[in-house]
N, C-alpha and C positions, 0 to 999 in steps of 0.2 A: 603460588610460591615461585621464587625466580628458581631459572635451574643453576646448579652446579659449576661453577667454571672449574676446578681446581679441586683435588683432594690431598690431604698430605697430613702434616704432624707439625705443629707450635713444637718447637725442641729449647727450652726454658732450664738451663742444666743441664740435670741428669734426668729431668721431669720431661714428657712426651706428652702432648695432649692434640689427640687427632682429631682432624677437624676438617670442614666443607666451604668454599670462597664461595660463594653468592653475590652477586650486585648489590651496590649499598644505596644506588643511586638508577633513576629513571628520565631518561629522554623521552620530553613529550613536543618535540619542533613537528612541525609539519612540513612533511615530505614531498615532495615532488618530484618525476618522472619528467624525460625528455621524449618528445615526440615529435613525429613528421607532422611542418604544419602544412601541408597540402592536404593530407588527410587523414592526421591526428593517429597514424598508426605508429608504435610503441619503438622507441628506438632504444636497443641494447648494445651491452657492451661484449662481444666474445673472444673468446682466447683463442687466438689462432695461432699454428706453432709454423714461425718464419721458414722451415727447409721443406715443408711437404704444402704450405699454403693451404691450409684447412682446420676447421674448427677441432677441438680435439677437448674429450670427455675428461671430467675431474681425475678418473680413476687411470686418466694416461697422466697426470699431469703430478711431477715430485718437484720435489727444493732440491738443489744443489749451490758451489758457491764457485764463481767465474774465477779461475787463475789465468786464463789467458782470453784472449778473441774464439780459438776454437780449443780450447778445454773445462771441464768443468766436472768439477766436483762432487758426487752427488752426494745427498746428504737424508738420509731419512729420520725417521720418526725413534725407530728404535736406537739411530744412533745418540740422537738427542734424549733418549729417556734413561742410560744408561752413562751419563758423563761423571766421569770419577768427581763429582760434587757433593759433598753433605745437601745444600740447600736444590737441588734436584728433586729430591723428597720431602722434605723438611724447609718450616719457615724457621732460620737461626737466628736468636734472638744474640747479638753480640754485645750491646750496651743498654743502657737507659740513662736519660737524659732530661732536665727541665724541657716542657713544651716552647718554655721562650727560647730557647736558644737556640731553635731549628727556623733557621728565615723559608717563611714561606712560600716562598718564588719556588723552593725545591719540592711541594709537597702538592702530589697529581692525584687523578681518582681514587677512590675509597671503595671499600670489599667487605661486606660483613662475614666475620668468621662464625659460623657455630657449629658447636660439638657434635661429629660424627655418629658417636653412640655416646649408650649409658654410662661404658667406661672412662666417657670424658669427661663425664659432666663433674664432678669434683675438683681435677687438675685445671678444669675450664674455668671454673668460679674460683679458685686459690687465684687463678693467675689474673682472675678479674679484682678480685677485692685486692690482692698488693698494690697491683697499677692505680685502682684508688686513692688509695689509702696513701701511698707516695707521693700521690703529686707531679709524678713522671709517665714518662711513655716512654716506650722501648723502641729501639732501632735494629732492624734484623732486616737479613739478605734471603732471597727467595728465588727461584729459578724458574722463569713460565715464559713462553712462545718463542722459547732457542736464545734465551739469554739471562744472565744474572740481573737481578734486579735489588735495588736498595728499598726497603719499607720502615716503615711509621706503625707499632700497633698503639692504640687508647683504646679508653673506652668510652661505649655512648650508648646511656640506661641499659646499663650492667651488659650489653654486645659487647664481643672483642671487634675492633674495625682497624682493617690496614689500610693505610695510605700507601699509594707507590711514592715515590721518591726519586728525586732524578740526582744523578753520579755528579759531585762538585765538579768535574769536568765538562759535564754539559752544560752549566751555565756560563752565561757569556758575560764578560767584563764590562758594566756600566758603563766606567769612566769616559768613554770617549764620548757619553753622551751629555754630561754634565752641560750647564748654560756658563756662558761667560762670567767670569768674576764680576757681583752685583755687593751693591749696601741695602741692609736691610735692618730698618729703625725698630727701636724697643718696643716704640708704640704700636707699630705696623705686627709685630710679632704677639703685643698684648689682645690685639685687633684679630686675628686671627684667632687666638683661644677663643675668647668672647666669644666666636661665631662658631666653635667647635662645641663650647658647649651648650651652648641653643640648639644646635640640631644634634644633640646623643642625644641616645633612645637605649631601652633598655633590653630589645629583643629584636629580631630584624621583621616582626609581622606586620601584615597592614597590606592597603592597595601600591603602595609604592613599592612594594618590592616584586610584584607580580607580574609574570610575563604579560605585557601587554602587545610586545610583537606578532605572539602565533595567535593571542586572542583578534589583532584586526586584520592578519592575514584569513583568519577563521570567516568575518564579517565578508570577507570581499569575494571568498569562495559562496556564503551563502548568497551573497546577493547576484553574484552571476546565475550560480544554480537556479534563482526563481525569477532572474532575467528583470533586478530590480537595480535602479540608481546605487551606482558603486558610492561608498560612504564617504565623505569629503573629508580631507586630511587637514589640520588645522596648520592656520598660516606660521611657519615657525617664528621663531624669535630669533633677528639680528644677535647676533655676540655682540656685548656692550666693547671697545676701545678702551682698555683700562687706564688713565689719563693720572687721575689721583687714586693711590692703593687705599686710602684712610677712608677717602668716601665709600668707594665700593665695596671695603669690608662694612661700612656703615648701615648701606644702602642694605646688604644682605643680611646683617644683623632683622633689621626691621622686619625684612621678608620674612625670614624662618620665623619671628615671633607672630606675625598672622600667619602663617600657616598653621603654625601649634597651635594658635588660640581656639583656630575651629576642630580642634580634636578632643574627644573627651578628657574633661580636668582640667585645671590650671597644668601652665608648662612651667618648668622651672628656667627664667631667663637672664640672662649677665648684660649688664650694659657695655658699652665699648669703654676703654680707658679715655681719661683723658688727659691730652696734649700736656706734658709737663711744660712750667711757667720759667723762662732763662731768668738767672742769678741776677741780671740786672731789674728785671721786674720785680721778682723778692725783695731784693732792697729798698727798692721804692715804694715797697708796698708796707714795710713797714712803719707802726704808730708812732709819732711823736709824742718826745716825752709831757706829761704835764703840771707836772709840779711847778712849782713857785721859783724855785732854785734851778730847776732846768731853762722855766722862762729865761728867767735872769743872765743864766750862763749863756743864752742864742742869742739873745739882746748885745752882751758884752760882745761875743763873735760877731756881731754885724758890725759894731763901730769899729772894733781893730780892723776890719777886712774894708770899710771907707776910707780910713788913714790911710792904708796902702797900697791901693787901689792903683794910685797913678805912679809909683815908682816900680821904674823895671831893673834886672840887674847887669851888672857894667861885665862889655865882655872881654875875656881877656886878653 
């Protein structure tokens, strides 16, 4: 069971439901240490306090906040656990909102909440089954490691889970990054879905979503350990010059449908659009009349169009 980060109270109204933050999520990278490479002994980092030049133990060592070069503020624990804040104690639940209407970009690590005791467990599950049952998730403000913080709760199989959430202020303004004003054809745009939905998928499982980073950094630690041929990296692939956009969404159409084909099942696949025909071709493309009287009428248009053929008109 992960431990504990946080204790406090969901505050939903007038309703209280106290409750434990747990990690909702696990880091499994592989780690690495820096060492002397003369002789591999362990290099660390230590806190050394700049006026007495000496290492100095945790229990010398508080927060404070710099107002000047030589002043500072100190700042302790107990002052931070007493800040005239409701959400100090309490996750405050201020709004609830569609999941779509929250862009993504603002929404950080996730915390599973569950119920402290037995006396939560009822207000815990009211406040599970309404979040259901709505369609929404709620937006509430929480106070942890010396600062207010913006959260997300949902749910996920029947857990309360908060997202942290970062302050509209934090994000930074796109636009400057935008590309030069481009044209971008219907076809080119129909070309694109077509390849959007050749590669949806219904779930995100499978070997392509799996870290394959720590697994071949894994590989290359076993094979030094048994002092064996480090595993050879495959030769990448150039980035293709994208020269025509129709081809290349074509070219990738193609590819996603073999790659699905070798998956269990038929895949369900779109062909690319094709090239609308210009107005001038339309018309040409159309049949001639054949009736006996339409004969007749092209017949008579050819002789009147010989007759006048060689006269031009006088100018003035």
């Amino acid at each position: 069971m992960p431990r504990t980060i946080w204790s406090g109270a969901i505050s939903f109204g007038l309703v209280t439901v106290p409750i434990q933050v747990v990690g909702a999520t696990e880091d499994h990278s592989i780690r690495f240490h820096q060492y002397h490479l003369a002789d591999q002994g362990r290099v660390r980092y230590r806190k050394v306090c700049e006026l007495e030049d000496r290492e100095v133990p945790q229990d010398e060592i508080g927060k404070g906040y710099e107002l000047t070069k030589t002043q500072i503020i100190p700042i302790t624990d107990e002052d931070l656990s007493s800040l005239p804040l409701p959400t100090a104690k309490a996750i405050e639940i201020d709004a609830f909102v569609p999941l779509a209407s929250v862009d993504p970009i603002r929404i950080a690590e996730g915390y599973y909440l569950q119920p402290a005791a037995q006396v939560a467990a009822k207000p815990y599950k009211l406040l599970v089954q309404a979040l259901g049952r709505s369609a929404k998730v709620a937006v509430a403000k929480y106070a942890w490691s010396g600062r207010e913080r913006l959260g997300l709760l949902r749910v996920r199989d029947d857990v309360l889970v908060l997202h942290a959430m970062r302050w509209p202020d934090e994000i930074r303004d796109p636009t400057e990054l935008l590309p030069p004003p481009v044209e971008v054809t219907e076809e080119e745009i129909e070309g694109a879905l077509a390849l959007m939905d050749t590669m949806t998928r219904e779930d995100l499982e499978g070997e392509e979503f799996q870290d394959r980073y720590t697994e071949a950094v894994a590989r290359i630690i076993e094979a030094k350990r048994e002092s064996k041929p480090l595993p050879q990296a495959p030769e990448p692939e150039e980035p293709a010059q994208v020269l025509d956009l129709m081809a290349a969404l074509s070219q990738s159409v193609q590819k996603a449908k073999a790659s699905r084909s070798q998956e269990a099942g038929p895949a369900e696949v779109h062909e690319l659009p094709k090239p609308k025909k210009s107005a001038a071709k339309k018309s040409a493309a159309k049949k001639q009349p054949t009736t006996k009287a339409a004969a007749k009428k092209t017949a008579a248009g050819k002789k009147t169009a010989k007759k006048t053929t060689g006269r031009q008109p006088r100018s003035a």
